[in-house]
MIKOLGU-589256 format. One record per residue (C-alpha): x, y, z; residue number from 1; residue in three letters; chain. Coordinates in nm, 4 decimals, padded with zeros to 6 digits. Layout:
<nodes>
<<X,Y,Z>,NUM,'ALA','A'>,
...
</nodes>
This chain:
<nodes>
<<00.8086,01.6051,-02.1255>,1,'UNK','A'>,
<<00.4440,01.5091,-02.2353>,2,'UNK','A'>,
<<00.3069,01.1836,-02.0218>,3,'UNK','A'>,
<<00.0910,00.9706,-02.2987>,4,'UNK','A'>,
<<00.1345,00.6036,-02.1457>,5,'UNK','A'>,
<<00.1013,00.5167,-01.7381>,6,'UNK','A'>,
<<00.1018,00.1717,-01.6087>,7,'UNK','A'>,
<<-00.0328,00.1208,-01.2973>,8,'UNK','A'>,
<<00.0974,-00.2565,-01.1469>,9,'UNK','A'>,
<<-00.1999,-00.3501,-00.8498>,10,'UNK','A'>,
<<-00.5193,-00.2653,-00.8955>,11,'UNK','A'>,
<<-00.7003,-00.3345,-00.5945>,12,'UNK','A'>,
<<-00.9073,-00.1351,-00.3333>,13,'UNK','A'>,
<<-00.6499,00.1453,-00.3643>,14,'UNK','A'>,
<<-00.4882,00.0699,-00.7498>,15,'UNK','A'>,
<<-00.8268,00.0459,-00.9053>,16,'UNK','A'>,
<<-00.9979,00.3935,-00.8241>,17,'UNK','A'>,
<<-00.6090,00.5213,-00.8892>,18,'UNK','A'>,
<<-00.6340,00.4255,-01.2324>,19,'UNK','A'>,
<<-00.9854,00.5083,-01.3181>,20,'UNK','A'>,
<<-00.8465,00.8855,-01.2603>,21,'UNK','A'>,
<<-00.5825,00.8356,-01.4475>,22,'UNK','A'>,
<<-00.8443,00.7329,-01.7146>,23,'UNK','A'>,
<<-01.0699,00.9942,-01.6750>,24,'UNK','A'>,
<<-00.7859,01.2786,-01.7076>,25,'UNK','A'>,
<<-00.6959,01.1497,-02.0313>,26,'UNK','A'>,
<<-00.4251,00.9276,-01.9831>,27,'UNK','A'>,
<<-00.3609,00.5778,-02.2271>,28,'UNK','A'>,
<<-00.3420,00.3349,-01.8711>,29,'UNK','A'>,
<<-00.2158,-00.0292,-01.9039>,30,'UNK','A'>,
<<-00.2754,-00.2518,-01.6069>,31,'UNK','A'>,
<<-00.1385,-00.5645,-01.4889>,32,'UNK','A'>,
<<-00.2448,-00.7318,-01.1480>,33,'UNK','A'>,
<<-00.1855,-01.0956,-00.9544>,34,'UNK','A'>,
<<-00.6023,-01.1423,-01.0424>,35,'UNK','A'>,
<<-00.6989,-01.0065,-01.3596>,36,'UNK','A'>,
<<-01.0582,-01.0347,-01.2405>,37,'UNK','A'>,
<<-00.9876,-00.6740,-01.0030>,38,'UNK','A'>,
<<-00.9233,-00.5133,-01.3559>,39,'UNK','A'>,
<<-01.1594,-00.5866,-01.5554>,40,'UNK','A'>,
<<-01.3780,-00.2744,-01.4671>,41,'UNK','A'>,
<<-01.0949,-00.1011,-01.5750>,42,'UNK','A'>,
<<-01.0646,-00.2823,-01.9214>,43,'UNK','A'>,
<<-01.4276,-00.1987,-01.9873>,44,'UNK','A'>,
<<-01.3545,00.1286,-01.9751>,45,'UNK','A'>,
<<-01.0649,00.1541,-02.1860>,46,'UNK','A'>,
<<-00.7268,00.0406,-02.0244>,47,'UNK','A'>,
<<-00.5049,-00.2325,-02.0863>,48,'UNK','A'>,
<<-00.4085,-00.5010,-02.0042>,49,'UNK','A'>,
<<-00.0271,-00.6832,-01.8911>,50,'UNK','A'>,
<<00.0431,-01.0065,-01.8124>,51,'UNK','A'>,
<<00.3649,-00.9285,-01.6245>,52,'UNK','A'>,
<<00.4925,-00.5725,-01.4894>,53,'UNK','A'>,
<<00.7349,-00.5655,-01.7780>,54,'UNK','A'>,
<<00.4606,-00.6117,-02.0278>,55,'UNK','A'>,
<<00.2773,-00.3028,-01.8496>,56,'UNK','A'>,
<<00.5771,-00.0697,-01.8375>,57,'UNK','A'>,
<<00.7020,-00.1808,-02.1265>,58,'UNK','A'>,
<<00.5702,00.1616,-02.3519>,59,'UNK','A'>,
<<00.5285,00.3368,-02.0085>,60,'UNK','A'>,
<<00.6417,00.6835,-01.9184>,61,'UNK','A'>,
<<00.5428,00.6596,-01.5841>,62,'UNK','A'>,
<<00.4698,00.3844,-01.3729>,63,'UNK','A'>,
<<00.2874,00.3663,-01.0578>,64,'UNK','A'>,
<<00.3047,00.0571,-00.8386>,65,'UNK','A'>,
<<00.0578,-00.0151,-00.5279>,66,'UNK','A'>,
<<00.0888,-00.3423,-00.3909>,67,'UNK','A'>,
<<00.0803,-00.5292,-00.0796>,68,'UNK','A'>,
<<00.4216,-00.5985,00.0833>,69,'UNK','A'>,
<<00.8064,-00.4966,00.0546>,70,'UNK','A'>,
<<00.8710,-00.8294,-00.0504>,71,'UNK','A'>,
<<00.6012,-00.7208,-00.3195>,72,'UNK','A'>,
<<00.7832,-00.4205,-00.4161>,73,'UNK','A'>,
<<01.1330,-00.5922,-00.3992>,74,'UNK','A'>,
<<01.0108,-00.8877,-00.6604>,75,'UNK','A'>,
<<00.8221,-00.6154,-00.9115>,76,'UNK','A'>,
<<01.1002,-00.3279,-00.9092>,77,'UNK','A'>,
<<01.4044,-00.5221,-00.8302>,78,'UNK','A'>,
<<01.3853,-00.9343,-00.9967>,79,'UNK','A'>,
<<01.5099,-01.0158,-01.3106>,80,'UNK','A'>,
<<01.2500,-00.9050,-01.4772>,81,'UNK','A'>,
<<01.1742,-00.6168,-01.2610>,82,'UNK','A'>,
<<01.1022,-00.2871,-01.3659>,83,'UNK','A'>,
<<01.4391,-00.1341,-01.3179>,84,'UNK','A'>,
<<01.5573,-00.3300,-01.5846>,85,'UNK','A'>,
<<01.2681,-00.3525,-01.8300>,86,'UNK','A'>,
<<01.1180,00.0129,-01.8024>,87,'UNK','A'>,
<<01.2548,00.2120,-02.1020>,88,'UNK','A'>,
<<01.5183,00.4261,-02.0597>,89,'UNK','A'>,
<<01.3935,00.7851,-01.8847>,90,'UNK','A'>,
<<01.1001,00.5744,-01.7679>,91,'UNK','A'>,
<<00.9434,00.7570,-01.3729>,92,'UNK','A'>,
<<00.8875,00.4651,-01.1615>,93,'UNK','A'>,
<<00.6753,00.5534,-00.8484>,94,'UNK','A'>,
<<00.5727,00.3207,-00.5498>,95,'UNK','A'>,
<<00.2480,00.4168,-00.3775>,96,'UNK','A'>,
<<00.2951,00.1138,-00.1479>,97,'UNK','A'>,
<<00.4126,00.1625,00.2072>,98,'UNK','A'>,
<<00.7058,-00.0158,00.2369>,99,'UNK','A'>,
<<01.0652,00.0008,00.3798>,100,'UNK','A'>,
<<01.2824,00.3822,00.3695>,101,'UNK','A'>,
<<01.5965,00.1796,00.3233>,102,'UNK','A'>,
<<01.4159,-00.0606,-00.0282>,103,'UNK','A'>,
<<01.3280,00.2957,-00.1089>,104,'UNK','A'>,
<<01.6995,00.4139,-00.1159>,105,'UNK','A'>,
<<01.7760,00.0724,-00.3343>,106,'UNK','A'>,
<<01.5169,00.1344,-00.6192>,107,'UNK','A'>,
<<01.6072,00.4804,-00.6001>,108,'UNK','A'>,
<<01.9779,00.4139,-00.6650>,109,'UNK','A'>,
<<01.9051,00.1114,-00.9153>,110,'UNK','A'>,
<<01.6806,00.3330,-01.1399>,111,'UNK','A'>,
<<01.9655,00.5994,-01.1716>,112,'UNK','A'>,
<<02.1987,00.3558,-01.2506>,113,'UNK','A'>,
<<01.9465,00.2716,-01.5522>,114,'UNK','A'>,
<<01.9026,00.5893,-01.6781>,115,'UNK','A'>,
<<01.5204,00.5906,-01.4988>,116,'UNK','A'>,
<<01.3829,00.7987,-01.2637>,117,'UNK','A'>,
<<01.2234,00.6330,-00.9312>,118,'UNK','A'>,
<<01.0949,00.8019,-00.6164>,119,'UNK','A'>,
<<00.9270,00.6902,-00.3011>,120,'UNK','A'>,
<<00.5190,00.7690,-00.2687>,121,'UNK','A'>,
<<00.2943,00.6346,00.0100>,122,'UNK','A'>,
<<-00.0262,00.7411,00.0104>,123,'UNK','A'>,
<<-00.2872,00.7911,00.2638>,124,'UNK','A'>,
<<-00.6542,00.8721,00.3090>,125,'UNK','A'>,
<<-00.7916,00.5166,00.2180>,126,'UNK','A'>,
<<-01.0259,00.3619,-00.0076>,127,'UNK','A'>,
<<-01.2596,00.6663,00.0342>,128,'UNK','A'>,
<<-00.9982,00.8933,-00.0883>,129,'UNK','A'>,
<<-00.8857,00.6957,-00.3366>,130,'UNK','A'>,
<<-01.2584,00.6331,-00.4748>,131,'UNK','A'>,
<<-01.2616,01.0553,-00.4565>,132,'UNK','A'>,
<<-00.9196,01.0904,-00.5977>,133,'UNK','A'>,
<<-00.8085,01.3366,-00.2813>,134,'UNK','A'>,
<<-00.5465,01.1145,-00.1522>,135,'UNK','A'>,
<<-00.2631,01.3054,00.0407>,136,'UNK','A'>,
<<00.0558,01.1830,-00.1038>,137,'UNK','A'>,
<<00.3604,01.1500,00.0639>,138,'UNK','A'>,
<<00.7058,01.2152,-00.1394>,139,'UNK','A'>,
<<01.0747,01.1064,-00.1162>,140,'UNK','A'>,
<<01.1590,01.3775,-00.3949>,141,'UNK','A'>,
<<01.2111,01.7407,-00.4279>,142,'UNK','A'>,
<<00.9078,01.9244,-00.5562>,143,'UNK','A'>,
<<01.0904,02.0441,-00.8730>,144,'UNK','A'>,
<<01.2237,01.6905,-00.9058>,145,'UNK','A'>,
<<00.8713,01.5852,-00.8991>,146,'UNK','A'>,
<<00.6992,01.8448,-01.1277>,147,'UNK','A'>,
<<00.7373,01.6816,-01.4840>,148,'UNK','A'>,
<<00.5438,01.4368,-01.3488>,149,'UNK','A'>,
<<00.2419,01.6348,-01.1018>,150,'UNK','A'>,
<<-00.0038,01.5869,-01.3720>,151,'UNK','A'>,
<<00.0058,01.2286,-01.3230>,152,'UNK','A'>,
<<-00.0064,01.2558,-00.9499>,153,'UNK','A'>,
<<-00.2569,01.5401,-00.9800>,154,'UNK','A'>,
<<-00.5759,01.2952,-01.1168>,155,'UNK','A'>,
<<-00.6015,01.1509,-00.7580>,156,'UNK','A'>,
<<-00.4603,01.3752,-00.5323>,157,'UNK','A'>,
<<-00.5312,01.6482,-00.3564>,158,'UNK','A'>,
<<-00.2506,01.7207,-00.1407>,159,'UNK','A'>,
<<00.1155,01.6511,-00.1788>,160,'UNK','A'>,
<<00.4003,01.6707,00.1158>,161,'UNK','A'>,
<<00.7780,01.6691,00.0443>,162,'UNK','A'>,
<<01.0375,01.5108,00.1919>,163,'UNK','A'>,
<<01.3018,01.5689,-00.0458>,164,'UNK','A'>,
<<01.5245,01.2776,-00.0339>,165,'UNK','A'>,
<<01.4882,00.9253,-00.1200>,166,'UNK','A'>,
<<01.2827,00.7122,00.1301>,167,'UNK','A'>,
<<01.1889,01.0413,00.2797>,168,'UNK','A'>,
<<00.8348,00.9592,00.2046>,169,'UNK','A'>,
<<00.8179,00.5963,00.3418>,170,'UNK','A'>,
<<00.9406,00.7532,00.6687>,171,'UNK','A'>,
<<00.6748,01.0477,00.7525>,172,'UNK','A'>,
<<00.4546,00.7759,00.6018>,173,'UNK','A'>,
<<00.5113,00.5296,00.8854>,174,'UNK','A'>,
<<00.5777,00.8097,01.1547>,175,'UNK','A'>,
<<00.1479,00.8918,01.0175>,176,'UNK','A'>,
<<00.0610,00.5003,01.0519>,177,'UNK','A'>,
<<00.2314,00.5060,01.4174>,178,'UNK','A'>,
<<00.0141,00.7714,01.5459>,179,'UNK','A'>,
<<-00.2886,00.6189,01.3388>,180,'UNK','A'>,
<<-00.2485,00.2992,01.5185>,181,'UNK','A'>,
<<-00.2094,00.4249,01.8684>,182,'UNK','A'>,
<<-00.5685,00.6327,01.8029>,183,'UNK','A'>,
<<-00.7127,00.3342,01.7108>,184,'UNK','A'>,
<<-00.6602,00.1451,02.0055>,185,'UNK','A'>,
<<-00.7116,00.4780,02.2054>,186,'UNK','A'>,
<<-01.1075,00.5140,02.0411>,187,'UNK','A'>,
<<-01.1374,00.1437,02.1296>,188,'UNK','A'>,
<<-01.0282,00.1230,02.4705>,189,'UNK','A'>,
<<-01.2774,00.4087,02.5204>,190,'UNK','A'>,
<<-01.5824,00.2482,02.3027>,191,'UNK','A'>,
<<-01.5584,-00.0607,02.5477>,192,'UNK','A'>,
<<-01.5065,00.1695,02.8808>,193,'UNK','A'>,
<<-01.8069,00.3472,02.7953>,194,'UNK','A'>,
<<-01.9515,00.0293,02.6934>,195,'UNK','A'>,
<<-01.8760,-00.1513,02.9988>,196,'UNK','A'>,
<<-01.9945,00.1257,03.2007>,197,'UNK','A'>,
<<-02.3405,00.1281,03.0642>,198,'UNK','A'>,
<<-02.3228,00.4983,02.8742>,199,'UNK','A'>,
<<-02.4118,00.5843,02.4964>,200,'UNK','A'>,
<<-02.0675,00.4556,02.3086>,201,'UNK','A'>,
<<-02.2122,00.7381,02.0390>,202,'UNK','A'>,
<<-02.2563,01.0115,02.2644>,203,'UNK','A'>,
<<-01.9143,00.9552,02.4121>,204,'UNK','A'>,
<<-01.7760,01.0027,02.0244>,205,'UNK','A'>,
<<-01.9477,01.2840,02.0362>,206,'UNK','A'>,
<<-01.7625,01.4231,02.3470>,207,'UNK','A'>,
<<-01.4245,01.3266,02.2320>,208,'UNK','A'>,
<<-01.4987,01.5141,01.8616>,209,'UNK','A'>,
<<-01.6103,01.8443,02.0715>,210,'UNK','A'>,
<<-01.2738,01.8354,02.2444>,211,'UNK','A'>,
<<-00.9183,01.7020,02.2368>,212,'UNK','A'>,
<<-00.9832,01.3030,02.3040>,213,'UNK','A'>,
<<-01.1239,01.2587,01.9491>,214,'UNK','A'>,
<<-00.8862,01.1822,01.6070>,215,'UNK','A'>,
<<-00.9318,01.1104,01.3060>,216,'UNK','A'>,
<<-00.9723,00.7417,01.3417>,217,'UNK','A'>,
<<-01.2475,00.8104,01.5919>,218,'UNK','A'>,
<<-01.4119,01.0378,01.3489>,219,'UNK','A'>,
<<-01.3953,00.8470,01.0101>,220,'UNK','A'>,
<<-01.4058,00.4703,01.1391>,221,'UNK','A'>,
<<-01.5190,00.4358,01.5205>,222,'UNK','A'>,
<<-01.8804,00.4795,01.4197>,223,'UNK','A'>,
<<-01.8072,00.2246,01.1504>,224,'UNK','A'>,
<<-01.6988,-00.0027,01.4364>,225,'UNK','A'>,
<<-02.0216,00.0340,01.6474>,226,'UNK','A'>,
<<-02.2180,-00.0379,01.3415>,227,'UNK','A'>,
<<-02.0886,-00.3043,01.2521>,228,'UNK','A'>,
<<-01.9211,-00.2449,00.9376>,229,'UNK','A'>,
<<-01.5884,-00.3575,00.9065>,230,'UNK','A'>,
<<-01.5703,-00.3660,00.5140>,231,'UNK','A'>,
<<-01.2167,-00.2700,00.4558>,232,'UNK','A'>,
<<-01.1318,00.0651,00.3025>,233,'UNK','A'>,
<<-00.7750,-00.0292,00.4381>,234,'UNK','A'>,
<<-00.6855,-00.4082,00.5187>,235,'UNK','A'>,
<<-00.6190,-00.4908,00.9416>,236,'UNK','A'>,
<<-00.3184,-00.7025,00.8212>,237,'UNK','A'>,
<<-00.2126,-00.3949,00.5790>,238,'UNK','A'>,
<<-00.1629,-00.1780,00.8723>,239,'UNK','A'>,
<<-00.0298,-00.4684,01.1408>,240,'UNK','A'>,
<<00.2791,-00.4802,00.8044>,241,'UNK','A'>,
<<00.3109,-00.0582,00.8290>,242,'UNK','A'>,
<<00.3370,-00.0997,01.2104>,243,'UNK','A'>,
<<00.5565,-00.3774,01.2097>,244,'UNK','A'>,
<<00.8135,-00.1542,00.9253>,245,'UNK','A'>,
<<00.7513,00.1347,01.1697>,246,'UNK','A'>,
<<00.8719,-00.1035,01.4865>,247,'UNK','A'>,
<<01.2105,-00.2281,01.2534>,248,'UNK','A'>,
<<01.3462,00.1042,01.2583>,249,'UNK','A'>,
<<01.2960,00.1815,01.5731>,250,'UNK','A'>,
<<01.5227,-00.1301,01.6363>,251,'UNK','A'>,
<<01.7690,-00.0017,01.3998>,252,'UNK','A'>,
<<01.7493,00.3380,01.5662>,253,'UNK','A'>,
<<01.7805,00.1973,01.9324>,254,'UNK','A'>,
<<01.4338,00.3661,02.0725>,255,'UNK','A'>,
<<01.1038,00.2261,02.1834>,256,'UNK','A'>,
<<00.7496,00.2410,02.0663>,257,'UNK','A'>,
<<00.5484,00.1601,02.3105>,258,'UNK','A'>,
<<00.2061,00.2705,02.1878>,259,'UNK','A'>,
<<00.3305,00.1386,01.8381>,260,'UNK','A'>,
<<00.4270,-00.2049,01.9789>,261,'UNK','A'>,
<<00.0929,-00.2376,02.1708>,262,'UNK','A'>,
<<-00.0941,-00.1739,01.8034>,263,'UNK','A'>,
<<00.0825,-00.4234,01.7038>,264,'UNK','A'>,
<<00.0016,-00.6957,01.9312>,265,'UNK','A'>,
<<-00.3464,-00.6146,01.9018>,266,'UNK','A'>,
<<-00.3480,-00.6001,01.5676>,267,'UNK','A'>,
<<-00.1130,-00.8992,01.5240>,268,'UNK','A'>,
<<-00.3866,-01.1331,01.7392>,269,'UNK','A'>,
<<-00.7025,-00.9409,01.4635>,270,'UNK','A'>,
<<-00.4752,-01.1128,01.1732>,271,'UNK','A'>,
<<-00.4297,-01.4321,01.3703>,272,'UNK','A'>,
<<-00.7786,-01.4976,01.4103>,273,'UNK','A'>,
<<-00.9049,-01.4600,01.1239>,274,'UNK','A'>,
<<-00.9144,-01.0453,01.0582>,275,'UNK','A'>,
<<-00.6404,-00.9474,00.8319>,276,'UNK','A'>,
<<-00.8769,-00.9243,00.5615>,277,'UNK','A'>,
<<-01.1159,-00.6607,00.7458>,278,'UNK','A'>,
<<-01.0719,-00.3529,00.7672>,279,'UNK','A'>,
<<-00.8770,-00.1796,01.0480>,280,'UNK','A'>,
<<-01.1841,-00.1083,01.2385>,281,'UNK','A'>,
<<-01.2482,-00.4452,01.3106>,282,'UNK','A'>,
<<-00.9764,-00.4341,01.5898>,283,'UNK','A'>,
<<-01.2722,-00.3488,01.8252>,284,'UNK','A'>,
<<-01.4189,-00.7044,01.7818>,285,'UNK','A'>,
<<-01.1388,-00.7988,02.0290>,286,'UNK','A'>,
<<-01.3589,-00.6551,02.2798>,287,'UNK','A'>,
<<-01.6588,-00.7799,02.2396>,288,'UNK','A'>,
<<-01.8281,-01.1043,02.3456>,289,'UNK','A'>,
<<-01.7241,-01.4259,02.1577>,290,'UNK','A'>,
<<-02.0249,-01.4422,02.0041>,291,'UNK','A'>,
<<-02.0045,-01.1088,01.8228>,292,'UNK','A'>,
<<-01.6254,-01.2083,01.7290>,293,'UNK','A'>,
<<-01.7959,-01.5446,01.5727>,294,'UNK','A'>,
<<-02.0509,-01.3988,01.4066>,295,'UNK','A'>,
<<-01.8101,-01.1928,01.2264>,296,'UNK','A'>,
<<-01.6398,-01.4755,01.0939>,297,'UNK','A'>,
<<-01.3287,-01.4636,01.3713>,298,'UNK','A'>,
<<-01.2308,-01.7716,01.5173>,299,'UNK','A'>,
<<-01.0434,-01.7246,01.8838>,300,'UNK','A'>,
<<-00.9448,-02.1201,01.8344>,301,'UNK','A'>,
<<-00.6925,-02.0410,01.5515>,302,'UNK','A'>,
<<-00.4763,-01.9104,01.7823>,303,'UNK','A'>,
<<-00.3764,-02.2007,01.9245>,304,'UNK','A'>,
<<-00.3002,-02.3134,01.5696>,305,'UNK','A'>,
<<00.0001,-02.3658,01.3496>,306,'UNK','A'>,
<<00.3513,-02.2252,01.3752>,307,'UNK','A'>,
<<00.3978,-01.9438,01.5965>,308,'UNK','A'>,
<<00.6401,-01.8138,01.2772>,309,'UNK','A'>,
<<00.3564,-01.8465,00.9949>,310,'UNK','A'>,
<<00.1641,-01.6758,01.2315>,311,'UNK','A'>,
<<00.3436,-01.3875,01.2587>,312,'UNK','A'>,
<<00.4323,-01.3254,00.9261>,313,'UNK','A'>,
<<00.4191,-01.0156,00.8139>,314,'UNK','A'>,
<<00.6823,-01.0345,00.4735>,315,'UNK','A'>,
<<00.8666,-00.7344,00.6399>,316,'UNK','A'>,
<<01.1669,-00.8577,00.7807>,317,'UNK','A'>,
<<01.0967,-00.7537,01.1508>,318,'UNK','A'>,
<<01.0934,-00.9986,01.4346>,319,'UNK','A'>,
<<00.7692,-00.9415,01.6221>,320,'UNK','A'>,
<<00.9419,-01.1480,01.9245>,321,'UNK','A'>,
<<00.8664,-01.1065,02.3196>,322,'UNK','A'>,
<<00.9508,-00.7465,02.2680>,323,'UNK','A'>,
<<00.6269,-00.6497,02.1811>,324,'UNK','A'>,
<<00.4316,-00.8474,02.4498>,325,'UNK','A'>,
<<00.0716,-00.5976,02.5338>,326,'UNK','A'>,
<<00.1252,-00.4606,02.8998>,327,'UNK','A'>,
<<-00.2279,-00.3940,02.9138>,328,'UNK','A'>,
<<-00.2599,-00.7965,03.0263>,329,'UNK','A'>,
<<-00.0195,-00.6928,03.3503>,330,'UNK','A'>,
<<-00.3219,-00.5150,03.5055>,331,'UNK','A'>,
<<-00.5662,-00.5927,03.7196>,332,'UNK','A'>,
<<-00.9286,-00.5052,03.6206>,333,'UNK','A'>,
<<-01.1550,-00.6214,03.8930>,334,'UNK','A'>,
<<-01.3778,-00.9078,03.8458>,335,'UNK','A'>,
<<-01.6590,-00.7175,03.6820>,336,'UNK','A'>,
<<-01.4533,-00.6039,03.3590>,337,'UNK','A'>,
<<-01.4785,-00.7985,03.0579>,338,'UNK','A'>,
<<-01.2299,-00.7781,02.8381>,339,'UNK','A'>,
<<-01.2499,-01.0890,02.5987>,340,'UNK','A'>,
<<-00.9513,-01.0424,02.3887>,341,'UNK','A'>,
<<-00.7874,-01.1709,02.7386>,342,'UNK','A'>,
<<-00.9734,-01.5122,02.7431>,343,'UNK','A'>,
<<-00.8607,-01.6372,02.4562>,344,'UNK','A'>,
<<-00.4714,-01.6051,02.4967>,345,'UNK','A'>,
</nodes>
């Protein structure tokens, strides 16, 4: 099989560098997103352009979707007009989005039905890797299932894991966000202990990257968090939606998260406030002063706002109820620790 046409459907911090490699390697790419104004770098440089998903995969052999929700991925693959029905016959469909193991099964089994071929593909390694086209991606497919279309996958990847059966791929993908999560909160519990206590915050990085306290969250985005910089090279309420899939299984599985479901109420309050469109980094603006949190455009009074249900919302299907209440406000931490994420509850 020879791969002339790709559509890619979302082309935003991660769908836009996807499909400029696609470009580059030769590939004729249509896009389509929500706001045509993310593609039109993309246009200038020869792709183009869908008004609908259908439009984009409608000469497609392959199609590559990355967008933001499983509600998202339901409505593009799975509607009327979704691409399980208007993707030509023999057509790959291929989700980069993280999303749900059991949607993954769905599409999966739809597509077949259709005479179309669709597997599960989260990705990870963030904007950066997406800008250098070395993303690691994660399969719900056999690797010979998967190898008439590698070249496509090849222009911006680097590394490729398989986990052989549908959805496969959307679970290792949250099992990775999990563990991401938990060191994110680990690397800023320990910026605001060293903090607190007076020492170099940098210098303590450096101790935890000599031995086995360090990660790579502490590594690629903790300095970004004591400098400041909490552009997003992957959205706060992106990952509060991957922890909140990750916490529906374990539900449906009957075992507890607790490191997960402390992410998540951190994370959660980030979103509430005002964060979701930062990046992930941001989370360690929960424990700074107010002022730094205002300055960077949070606002502690919004949680006091609206419906507790809007709040929450995360588009995933998982109820983010009292189960997932942070211990860490059980403790007592003596009157000279300041911990303002507490003061604003």
């Amino acid at each position: 099989m020879q791969i002339k046409n790709v559509a890619v459907i979302g082309t935003g911090i991660m769908g836009a560098p996807i499909a400029g490699h696609l470009l580059d390697a030769g590939f004729d790419v249509t896009v389509h997103n929500r706001t045509r104004e993310k593609a039109e770098a993309l246009l200038a440089r020869g792709a183009h352009w869908a008004d609908t998903p259908a439009e984009a995969a409608a000469q497609a052999d392959v199609v590559l979707t990355m967008v933001g929700y499983p509600t998202d991925v339901e409505d593009v693959y799975l509607s009327t007009e979704g691409l399980i029905r208007t993707a030509r016959k023999g057509a790959w469909l291929i989700d980069l989005t993280t999303s749900s193991p059991q949607l993954a099964r769905d599409i999966h089994d739809a597509a077949e039905v259709e005479d179309k071929h669709a597997f599960d593909c989260p990705v990870t390694g963030g904007e950066q890797g997406a800008v250098d086209g070395t993303l690691t991606l994660i399969i719900g497919a056999t690797e010979e299932q998967v190898a008439p279309v590698l070249p496509v996958l090849e222009a911006f990847s680097s590394r490729r894991f398989y986990f052989d059966r549908p959805g496969g791929g959307q679970a290792a993908k949250l099992c990775n966000q999990v563990s991401l999560a938990s060191c994110m909160v680990g690397y800023a519990d320990a910026l605001a202990l060293a903090q607190q206590s007076g020492i170099d915050p940098e210098r303590v990085l450096e101790v935890m990257a000599a031995g086995t306290g360090g990660s790579g969250a502490s590594r690629t985005l903790a300095p970004k968090s004591l400098a400041g910089d909490y552009k997003p090279g992957f959205l706060a309420e992106h990952l509060r939606k991957d922890i909140a899939l990750a916490l529906q299984r374990s539900e449906e599985l009957e075992i507890t998260l607790p490191g997960a479901e402390t992410a998540f109420t951190l994370f959660d309050m980030l979103c509430q406030i005002g964060g979701g469109r930062m990046g992930t980094q941001a989370l360690t603006l929960l424990y700074q002063e107010e002022a730094a949190c205002v300055a960077a455009g949070l606002d502690w009074s919004l949680l006091d706002q609206g419906d507790e249900e809007d709040a929450h919302e995360c588009h995933c299907g998982h109820d983010h109820g009292e189960g997932h209440e942070c211990h860490c406000h059980d403790h007592d931490h003596g009157h000279d620790h300041e911990c303002h994420c507490h003061d604003h509850e």
